[in-house]
C-alpha positions as CSV (number, residue, x, y, z in Angstrom):
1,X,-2.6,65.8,7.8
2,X,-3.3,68.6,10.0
3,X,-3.5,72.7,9.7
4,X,-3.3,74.2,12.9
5,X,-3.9,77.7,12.4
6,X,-4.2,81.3,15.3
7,X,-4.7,84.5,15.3
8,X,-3.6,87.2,17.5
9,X,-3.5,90.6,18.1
10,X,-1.4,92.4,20.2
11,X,-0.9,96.4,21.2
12,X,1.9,96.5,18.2
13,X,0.4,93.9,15.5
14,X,-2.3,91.1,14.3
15,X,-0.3,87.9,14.3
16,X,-1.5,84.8,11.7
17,X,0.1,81.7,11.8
18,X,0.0,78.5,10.1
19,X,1.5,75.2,10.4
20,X,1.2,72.3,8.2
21,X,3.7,69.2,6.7
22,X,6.1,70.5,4.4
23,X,4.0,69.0,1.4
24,X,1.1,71.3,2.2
25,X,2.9,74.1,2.2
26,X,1.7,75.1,-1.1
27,X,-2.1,75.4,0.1
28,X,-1.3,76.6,3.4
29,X,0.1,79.6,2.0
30,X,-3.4,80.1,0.0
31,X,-5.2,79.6,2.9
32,X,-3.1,82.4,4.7
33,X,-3.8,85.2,1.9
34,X,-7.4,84.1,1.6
35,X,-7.8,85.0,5.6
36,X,-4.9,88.4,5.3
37,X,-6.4,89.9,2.0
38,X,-10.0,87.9,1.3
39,X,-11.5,87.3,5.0
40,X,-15.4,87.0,4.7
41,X,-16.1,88.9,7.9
42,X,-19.9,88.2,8.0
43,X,-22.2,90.1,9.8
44,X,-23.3,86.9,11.8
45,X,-19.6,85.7,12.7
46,X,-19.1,89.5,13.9
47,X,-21.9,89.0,15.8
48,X,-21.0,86.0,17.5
49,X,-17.3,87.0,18.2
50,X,-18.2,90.2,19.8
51,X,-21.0,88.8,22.1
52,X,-18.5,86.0,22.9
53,X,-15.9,89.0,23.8
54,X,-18.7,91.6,26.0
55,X,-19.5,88.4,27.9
56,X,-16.1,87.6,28.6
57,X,-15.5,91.2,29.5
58,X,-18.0,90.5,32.1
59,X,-16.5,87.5,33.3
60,X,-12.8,89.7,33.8
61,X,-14.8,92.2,36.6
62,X,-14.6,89.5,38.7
63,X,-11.0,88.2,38.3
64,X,-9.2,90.9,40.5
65,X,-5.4,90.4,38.7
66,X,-7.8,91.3,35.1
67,X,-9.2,94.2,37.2
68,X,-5.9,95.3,38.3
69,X,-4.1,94.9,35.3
70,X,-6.7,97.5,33.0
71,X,-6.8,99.7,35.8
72,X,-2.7,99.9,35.6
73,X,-3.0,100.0,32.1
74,X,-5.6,103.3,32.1
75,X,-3.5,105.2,34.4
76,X,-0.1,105.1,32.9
77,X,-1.5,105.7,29.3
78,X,-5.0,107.1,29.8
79,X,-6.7,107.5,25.8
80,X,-3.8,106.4,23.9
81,X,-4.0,102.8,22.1
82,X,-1.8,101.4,25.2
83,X,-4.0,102.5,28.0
84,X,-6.8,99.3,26.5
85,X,-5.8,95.7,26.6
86,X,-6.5,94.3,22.5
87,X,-9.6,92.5,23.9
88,X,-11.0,96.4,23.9
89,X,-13.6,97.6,25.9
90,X,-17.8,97.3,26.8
91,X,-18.5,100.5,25.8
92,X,-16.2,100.1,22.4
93,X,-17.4,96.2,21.6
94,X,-20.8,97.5,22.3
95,X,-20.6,100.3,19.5
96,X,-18.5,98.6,17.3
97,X,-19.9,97.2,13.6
98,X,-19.1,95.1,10.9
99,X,-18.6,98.1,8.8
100,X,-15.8,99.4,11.1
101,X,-14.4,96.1,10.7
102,X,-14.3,96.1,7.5
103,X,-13.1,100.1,6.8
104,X,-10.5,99.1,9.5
105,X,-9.0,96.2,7.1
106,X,-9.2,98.1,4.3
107,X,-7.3,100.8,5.2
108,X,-4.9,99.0,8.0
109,X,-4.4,95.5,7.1
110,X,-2.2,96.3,4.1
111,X,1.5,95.0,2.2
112,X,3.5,97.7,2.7
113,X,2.9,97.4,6.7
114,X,3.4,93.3,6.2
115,X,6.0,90.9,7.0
116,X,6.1,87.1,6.0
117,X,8.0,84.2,7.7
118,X,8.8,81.1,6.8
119,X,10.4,78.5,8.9
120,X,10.5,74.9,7.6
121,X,12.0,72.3,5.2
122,X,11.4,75.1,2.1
123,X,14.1,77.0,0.3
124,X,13.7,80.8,0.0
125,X,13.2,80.9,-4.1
126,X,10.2,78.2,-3.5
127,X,8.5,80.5,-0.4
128,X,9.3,83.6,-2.7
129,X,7.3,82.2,-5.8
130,X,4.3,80.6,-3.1
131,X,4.3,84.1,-1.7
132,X,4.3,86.2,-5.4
133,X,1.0,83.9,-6.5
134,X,-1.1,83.9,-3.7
135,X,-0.7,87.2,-2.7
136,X,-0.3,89.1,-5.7
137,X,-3.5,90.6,-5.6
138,X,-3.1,92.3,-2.5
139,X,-2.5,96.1,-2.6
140,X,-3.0,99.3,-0.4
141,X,-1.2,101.8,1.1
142,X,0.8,101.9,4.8
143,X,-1.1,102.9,7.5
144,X,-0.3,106.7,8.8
145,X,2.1,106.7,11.4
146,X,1.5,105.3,15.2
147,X,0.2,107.4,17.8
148,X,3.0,108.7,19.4
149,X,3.8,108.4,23.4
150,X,3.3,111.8,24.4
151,X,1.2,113.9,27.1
152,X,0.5,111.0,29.1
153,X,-1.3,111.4,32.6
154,X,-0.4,112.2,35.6
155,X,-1.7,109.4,37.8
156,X,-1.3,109.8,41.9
157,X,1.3,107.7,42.8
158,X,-0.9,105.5,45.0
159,X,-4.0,104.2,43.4
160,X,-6.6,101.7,45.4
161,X,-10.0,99.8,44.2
162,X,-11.5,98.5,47.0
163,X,-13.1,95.0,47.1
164,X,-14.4,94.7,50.3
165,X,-13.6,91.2,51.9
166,X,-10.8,90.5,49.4
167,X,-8.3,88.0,50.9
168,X,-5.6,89.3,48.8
169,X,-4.4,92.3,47.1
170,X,-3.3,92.0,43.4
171,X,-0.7,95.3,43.0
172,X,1.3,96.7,40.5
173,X,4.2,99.0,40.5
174,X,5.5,100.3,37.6
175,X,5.9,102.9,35.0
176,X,5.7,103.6,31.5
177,X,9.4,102.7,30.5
178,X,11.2,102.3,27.1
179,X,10.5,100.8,23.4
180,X,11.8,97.7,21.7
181,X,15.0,99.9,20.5
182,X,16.5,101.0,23.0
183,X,20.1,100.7,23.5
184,X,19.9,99.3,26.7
185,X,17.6,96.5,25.7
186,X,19.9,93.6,26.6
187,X,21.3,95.2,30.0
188,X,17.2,95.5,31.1
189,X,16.4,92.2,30.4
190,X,19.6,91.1,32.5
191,X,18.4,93.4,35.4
192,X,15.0,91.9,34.9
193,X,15.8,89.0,35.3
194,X,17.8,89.4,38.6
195,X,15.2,91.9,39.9
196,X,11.7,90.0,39.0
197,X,12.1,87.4,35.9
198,X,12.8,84.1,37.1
199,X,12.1,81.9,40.6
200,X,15.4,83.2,41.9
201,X,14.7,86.5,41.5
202,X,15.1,89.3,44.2
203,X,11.4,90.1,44.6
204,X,10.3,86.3,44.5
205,X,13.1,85.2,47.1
206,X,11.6,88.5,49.3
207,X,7.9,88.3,49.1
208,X,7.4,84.2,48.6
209,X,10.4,83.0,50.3
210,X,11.6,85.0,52.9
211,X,7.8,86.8,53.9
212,X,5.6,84.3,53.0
213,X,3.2,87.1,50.9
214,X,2.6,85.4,48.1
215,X,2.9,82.2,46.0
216,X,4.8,84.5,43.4
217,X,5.9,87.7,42.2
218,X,7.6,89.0,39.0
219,X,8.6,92.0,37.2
220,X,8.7,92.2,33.4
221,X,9.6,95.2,30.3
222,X,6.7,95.0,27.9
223,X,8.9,96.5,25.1
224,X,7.0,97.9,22.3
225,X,7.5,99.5,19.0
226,X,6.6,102.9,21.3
227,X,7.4,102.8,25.1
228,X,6.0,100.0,27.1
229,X,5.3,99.4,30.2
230,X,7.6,98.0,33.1
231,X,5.6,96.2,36.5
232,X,5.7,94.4,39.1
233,X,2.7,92.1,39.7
234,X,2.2,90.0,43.0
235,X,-1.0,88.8,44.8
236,X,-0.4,89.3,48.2
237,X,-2.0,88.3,52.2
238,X,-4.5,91.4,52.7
239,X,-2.7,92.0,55.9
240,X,0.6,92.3,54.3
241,X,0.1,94.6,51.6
242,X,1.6,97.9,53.0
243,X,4.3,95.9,53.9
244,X,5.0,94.2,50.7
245,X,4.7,97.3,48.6
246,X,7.5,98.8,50.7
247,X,9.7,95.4,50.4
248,X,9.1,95.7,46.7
249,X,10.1,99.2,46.5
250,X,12.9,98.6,48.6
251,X,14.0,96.1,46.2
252,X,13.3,98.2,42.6
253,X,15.7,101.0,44.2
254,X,18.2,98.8,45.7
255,X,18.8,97.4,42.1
256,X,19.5,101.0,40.9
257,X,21.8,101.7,43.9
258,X,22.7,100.2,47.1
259,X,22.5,96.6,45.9
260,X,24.3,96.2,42.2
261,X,23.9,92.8,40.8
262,X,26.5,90.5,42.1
263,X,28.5,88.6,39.2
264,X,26.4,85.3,40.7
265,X,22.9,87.1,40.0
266,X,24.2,88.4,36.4
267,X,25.2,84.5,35.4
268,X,22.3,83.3,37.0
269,X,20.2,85.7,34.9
270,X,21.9,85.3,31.8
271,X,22.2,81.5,31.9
């Protein structure tokens, strides 16, 4: 009889999840509203969580795919929302309170903005009446309207940190792309695939098999209620990393020109 419950929040939402038996479905559903609409949000627990976050913060300077990944991340979106992972910063964890915590639910965490699933042995009427009780206390307006993607910087097109004695090099290419919407949403995630998204990708074939780089490379569409982000990320040889950053170029244009996916590559991708 177990309730295995998570949190997450992501550059578009905060994500709450609950999963029980079917018979404590009843329950579970009050547990859910009591941390959406009633959370306690103590001063100590606040404490806690954001010293647990600052110290991990510290930990990531270390890690040089973290490292690279923020930096990427800063450059294509500089001060907008997207240009800071959700685990935030030192400087904003370090300023933050419980109050803004709490002013920030108020006005954010509200039912017009709100979207409940239900997957299980349940009918709809049952979920709808669970849903009308335990939540019917819960009121607010929508948030304003996101921050749109606009006047974003310019970044040079090559950008190095230097860790001296680094026996690899963690890069990313890439480029603030398109949103969830877009029309050409299924084509990109076909070319993704063939490009960077699975073993048998171009880039992995190039860089792991063919050079011997790396242990593995990818490419992946972030796509987002506003534009997201599209990148290649590989950790390469030291020695090799002019090389493979033109081999990966190479392969990004050769997808848009002089090699079009072959009708093998487009099954394989699709499969």
């Amino acid at each position: 009889d177990e309730v295995v419950g998570m949190v997450v929040a992501d550059p578009d939402a905060t994500l709450l999840t609950v999963t029980v038996l079917s018979r404590f479905l009843d329950p579970a559903v009050s547990l859910l509203s009591d941390i959406v609409v009633r959370p306690s949000l103590r001063e100590e627990d606040f404490a806690r969580v954001r010293q647990l976050r600052l110290h991990r913060l510290m930990q990531l300077r270390d890690v040089p795919g973290a490292v690279a990944d923020r930096a990427f991340m800063r450059l294509l979106y500089g001060t907008h929302p997207y240009g800071h992972t959700p685990l935030g910063s030192e400087t904003s964890l370090a300023s933050l309170t419980v109050d803004d915590v709490r002013t920030y639910h108020a006005s954010n965490i509200t039912p017009e903005d709100a979207t409940l699933i239900v997957a299980g042995d349940c009918s709809h009427a049952d979920v709808e009446a669970l849903a009308a009780r335990a939540f019917a206390d819960w009121n607010g307006a929508a948030p304003g309207p996101v921050a749109p993607v606009a006047d974003l910087p310019s970044p040079p097109r090559l950008n190095i940190i230097p860790r001296q004695g680094a026996p690899q090099s963690e890069l990313r290419i890439g480029h603030v792309s398109v949103a969830r919407n877009t029309p050409d949403y299924h084509a990109l995630v076909a070319a993704n695939m063939v490009l960077g998204g699975q073993f048998v990708s171009r880039i992995n074939l190039n860089l792991r098999e063919h050079k011997g780089f790396t242990y593995g490379a990818r490419t992946s569409f972030d796509f987002r209620r506003l534009p997201g982000p599209f990148a290649l990320q590989v950790s390469v040889q030291t020695g090799a990393t002019a090389e493979a950053i033109r081999e990966s170029i190479d392969e990004i244009a050769g997808l848009r020109g002089v090699r079009p996916v072959s009708a093998e590559e487009l099954s394989t991708g699709v499969a």
